[in-house]
N, C-alpha and C positions, 0 to 999 in steps of 0.2 A: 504493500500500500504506500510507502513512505517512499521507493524507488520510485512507482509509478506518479507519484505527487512532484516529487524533482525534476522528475521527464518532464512532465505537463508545464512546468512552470520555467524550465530551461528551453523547450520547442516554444513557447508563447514570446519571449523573449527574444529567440531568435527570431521570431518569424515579424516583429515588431522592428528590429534593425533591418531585418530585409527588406521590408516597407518601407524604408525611413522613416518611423516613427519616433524611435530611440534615436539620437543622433552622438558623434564622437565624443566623446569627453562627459558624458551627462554621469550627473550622480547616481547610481542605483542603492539605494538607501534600503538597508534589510527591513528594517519597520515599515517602511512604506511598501512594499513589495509581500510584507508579511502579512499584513493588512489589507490589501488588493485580494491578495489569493485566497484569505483567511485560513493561512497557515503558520506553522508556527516559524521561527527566526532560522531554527536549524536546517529547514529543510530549503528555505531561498537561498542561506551560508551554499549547502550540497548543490543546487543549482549553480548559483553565480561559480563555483570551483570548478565546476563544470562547462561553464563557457570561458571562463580562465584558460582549460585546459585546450578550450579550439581558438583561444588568440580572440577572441568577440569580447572577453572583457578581462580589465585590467585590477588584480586586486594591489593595492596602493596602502603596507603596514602602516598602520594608526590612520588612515584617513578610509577605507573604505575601497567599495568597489564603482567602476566607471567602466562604459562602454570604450572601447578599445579606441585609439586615436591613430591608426597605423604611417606609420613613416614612408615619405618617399619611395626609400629605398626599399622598403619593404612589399609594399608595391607593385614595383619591379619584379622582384626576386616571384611573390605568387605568380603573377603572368606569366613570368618566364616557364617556371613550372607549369601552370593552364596548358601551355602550349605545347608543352611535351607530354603530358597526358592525352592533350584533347585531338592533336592531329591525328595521333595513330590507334583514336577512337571512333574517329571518321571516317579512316581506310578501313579498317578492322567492322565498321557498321557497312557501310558500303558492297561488303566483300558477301554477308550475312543477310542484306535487306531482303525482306517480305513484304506484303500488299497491303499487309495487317501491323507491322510496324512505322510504313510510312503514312496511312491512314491515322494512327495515334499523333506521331509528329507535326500529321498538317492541321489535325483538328488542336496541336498545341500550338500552333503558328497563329490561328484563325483565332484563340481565346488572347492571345497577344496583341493581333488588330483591333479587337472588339474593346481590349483595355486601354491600349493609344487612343481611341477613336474617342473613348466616354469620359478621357482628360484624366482617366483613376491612376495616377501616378504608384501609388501603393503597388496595386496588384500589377499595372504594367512591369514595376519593375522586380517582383515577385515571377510573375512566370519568363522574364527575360533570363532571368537566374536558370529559372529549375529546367528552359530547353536542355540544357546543359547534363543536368543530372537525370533529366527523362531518356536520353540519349541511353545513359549506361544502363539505366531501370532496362530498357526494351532490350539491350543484349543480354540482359539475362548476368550484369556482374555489377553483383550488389558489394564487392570490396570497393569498384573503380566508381561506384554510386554514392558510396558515404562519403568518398576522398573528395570528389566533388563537389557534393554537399557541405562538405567543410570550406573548401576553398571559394565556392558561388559566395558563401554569408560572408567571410573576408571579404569578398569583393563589393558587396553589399556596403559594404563600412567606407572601401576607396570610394569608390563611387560617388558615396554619399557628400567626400570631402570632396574630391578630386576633380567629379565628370561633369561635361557643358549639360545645360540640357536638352540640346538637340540629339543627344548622341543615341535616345531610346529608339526614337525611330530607325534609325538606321541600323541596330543593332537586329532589328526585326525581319529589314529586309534581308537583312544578311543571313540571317536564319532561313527564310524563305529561298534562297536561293542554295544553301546547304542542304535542304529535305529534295529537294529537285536534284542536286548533285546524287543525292545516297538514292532517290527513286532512280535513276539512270545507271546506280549500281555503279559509276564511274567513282572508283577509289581514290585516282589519283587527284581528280578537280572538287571529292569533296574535302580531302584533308588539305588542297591549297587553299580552297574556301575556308574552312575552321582556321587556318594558320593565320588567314591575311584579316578575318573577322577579328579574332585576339587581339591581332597587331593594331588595328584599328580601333576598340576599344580603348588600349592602352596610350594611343597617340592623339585621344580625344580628353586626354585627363590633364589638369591646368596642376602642377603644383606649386602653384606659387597663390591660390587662391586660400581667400580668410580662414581657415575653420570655424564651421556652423557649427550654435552649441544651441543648447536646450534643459528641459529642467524636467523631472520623473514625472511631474503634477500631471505635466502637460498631454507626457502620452500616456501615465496610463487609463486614460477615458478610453481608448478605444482597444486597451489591451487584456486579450481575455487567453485562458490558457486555452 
């Protein structure tokens, strides 16, 4: 009961940074979050140690915990990584695609238009992310699914500081035209598409811009486990 209550309140959590709701540096305050969830101190402590342990948040002796503020360089270094998981996820998808695999990815492409279109920045930038980890879901490798899933919410956080905001749409089309590479089963133009789509995310990110800050009060109205 007490794992399952940690999960729920570390997944709510995450899924509140991947929306930008939570933003870099914000206070996560255990009484406020203890009193949200109406649990007790111990089991937000288990959670937030647990988004410490995926780099989403930063615990800081005698001041507490904070959503993670990732550096430049740090940055870098995920992308760089992204890109060498994700190209030779796209030949390796490509090589394996089904009728029934690409029909899942374009109806995740299509809930992605629908979320551009309705201005929902939350959820647009929520299913921009999990193309990514839907990708590994559908071949069937739930190791190369979690590592994703870790690295997408990272990215979630650059993002949040780092990226224009034009760069959703285009990240969309880009998608769209990677589910078209892996329906043509062409391995080799969907892993240059995934390579050049990363590279372009990352060459869309300003660092030299403020960092946005924000305060627990503010999001947790809409955050629920």
């Amino acid at each position: 009961m007490e794992s399952s209550a940690t999960h729920a309140i570390a997944q709510a959590l995450t899924r509140a940074i991947v929306e930008h709701r939570l933003q870099p540096g914000t206070k996560l305050a255990e009484q406020k979050l203890a009193d949200h969830f109406g649990v007790s101190r111990t089991l937000v402590r288990q959670a937030l140690f647990q988004l410490a342990q995926n780099r989403l948040v930063t615990l800081a002796p005698a001041r507490g915990a904070f959503v993670a503020t990732p550096s430049a360089q740090e940055a870098r270094q995920v992308f760089a990584v992204r890109r060498m998981l994700e190209a030779g996820m796209a030949r390796a998808f490509a090589q394996a695609s089904t009728p029934a695999k690409i029909r899942a990815l374009r109806g995740h492409v299509a809930r992605e238009r629908a979320a551009l279109d309705s201005a929902d920045a939350g959820r647009s930038n929520e299913l921009l992310g999990d193309f990514h980890v839907r990708m590994a879901e559908l071949m069937g490798n739930r190791v190369l699914a979690q590592m994703l899933g870790d690295l997408v919410s990272r990215c979630a956080l650059i993002t949040l500081m780092y990226q224009s905001a034009s760069a959703a749409a285009h990240s969309h089309e880009e998608h769209a035209a990677i589910v078209e590479a892996l329906a043509a089963r062409d391995a080799e133009r969907a892993e240059a598409l995934m390579q050049a789509h990363l590279e372009h995310v990352q060459a869309h990110l300003s660092f030299h811009r403020k960092r946005p800050s924000n305060n627990l009060s503010l999001a947790l109205g809409p955050l629920t486990p």
